[in-house]
C-alpha positions in Angstrom: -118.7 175.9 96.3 -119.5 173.6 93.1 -123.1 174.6 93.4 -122.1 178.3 92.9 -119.7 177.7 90.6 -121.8 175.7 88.2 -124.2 178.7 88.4 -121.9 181.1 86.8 -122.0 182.0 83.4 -119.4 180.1 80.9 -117.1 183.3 80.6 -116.8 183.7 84.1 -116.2 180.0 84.7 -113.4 179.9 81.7 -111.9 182.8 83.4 -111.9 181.4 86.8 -110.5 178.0 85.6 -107.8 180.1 84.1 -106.4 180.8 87.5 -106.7 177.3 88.6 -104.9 174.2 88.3 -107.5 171.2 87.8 -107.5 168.3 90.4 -106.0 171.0 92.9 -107.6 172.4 96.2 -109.6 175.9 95.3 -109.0 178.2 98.1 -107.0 176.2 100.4 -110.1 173.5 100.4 -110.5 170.5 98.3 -112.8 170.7 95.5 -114.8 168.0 93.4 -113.7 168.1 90.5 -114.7 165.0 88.9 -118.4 166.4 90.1 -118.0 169.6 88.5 -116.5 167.9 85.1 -119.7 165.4 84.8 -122.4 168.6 86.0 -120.5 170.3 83.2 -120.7 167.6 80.9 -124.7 166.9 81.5 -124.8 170.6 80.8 -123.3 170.7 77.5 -125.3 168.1 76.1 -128.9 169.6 77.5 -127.6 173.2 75.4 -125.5 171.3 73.1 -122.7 173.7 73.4 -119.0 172.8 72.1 -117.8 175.5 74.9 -119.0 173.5 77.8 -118.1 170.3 76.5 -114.2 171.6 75.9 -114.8 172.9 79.6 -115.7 169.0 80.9 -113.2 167.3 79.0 -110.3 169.8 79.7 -111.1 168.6 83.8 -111.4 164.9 82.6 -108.1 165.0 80.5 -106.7 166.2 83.6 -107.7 164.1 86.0 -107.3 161.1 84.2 -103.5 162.7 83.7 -103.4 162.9 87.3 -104.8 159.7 88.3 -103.1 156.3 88.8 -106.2 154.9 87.5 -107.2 157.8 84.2 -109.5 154.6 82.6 -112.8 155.8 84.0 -112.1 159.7 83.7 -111.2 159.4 80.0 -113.8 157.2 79.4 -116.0 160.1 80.3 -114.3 161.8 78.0 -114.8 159.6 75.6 -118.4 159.0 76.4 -119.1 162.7 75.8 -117.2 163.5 72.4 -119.1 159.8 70.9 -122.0 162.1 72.0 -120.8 165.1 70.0 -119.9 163.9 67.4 -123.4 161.9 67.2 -125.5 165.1 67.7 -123.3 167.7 66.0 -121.2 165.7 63.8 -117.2 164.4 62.7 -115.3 166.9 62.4 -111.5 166.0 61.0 -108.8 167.6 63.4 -111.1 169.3 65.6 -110.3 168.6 69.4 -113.8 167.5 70.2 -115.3 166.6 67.5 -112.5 164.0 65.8 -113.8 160.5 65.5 -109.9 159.8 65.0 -109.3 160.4 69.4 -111.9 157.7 69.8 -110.1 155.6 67.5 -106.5 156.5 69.3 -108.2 155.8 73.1 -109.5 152.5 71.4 -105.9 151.6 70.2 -104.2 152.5 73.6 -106.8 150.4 75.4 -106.8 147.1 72.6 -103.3 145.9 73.8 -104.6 142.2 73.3 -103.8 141.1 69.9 -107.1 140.3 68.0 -105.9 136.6 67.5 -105.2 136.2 71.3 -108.5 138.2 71.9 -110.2 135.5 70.0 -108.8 132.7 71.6 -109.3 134.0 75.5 -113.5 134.5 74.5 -113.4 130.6 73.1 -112.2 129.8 76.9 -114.5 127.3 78.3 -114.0 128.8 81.5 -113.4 132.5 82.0 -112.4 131.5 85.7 -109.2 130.6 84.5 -108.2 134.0 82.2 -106.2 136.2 84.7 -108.0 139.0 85.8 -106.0 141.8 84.1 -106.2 140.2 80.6 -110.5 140.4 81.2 -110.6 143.7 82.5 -108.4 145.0 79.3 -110.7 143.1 77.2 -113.6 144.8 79.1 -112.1 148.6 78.2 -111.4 147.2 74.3 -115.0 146.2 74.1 -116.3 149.4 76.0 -114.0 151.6 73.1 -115.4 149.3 70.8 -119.0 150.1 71.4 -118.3 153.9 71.3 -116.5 153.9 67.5 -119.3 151.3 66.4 -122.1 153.4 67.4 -120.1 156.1 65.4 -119.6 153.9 62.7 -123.7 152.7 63.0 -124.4 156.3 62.5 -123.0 157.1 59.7 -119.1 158.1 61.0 -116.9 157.1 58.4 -114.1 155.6 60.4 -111.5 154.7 57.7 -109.8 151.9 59.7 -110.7 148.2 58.1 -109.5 146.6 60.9 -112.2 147.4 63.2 -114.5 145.4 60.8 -113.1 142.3 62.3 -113.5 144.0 66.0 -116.7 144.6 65.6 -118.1 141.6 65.5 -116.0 140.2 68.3 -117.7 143.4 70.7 -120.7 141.3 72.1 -117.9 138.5 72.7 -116.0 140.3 75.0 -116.1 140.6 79.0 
């Protein structure tokens, strides 16, 4: 059914997501919708449409909503408005299009002090840093990454702070 649907054109794809709830069977069957969220996604950058790119993050948002685990589906979220806003440029308090989100996912995902962040990278041996403090230092640094390719260019990302992130990114896990 995804191969059908991601034929049809966006109207009748809005309208048909209209009757649906996302992450929920479609028909009485289950349906991919993380597939149809990145096929939409891969779309909207080839025509560089805003329409198509609400449609792909609208599925992410909800299934990272959904999900026990929402890291890697709002991090294709993520990925996909640092591509926007690359391509088409920031646009202040526009859903897709707001370098500021970026900045909010980043602040949700930095729940390591920088001081403490610091002082876990000088560890001699990484062996010995619990595995959850890594891996949230591994989803700072991937945030990280996204606002400082904004910031490389030419995003004007009016937080000082990240200045001394920034330079800690190539540190981290």
């Amino acid at each position: 059914m995804i191969q059908a649907v991601l034929r049809w054109p966006l109207p009748q794809l809005q309208s048909w997501m209209e009757r649906l709830v996302i992450g929920e069977p479609v028909g009485g069957n289950s349906f991919n919708w993380h597939g149809l969220a990145f096929s939409i996604a891969a779309r909207a950058q080839r025509e560089r449409s805003l329409e198509w790119a609400r449609i792909a993050i609208r599925v992410y948002e909800a299934l990272a909503h959904q999900s026990d685990d929402p890291y890697s589906f709002m991090l294709s979220a993520m990925n996909l408005r640092t591509w926007l806003i690359q391509e088409l440029g920031a646009r202040e308090g526009d859903e897709l299009l707001d370098p500021e989100i970026i900045y909010a996912w980043f602040r949700s995902l930095a729940t390591i002090p920088i001081d403490e962040a610091k002082r876990v990278i000088s560890t001699p041996d990484w062996r010995t840093i619990p595995t959850d403090v890594l891996l949230q230092l591994r989803y700072t640094k991937t945030a990280l990454s996204m606002l400082s390719t904004l910031s490389q260019s030419g995003v004007a990302l009016n937080h000082p702070e990240l200045e001394d992130w920034f330079p800690l990114r190539e540190q981290l896990p």
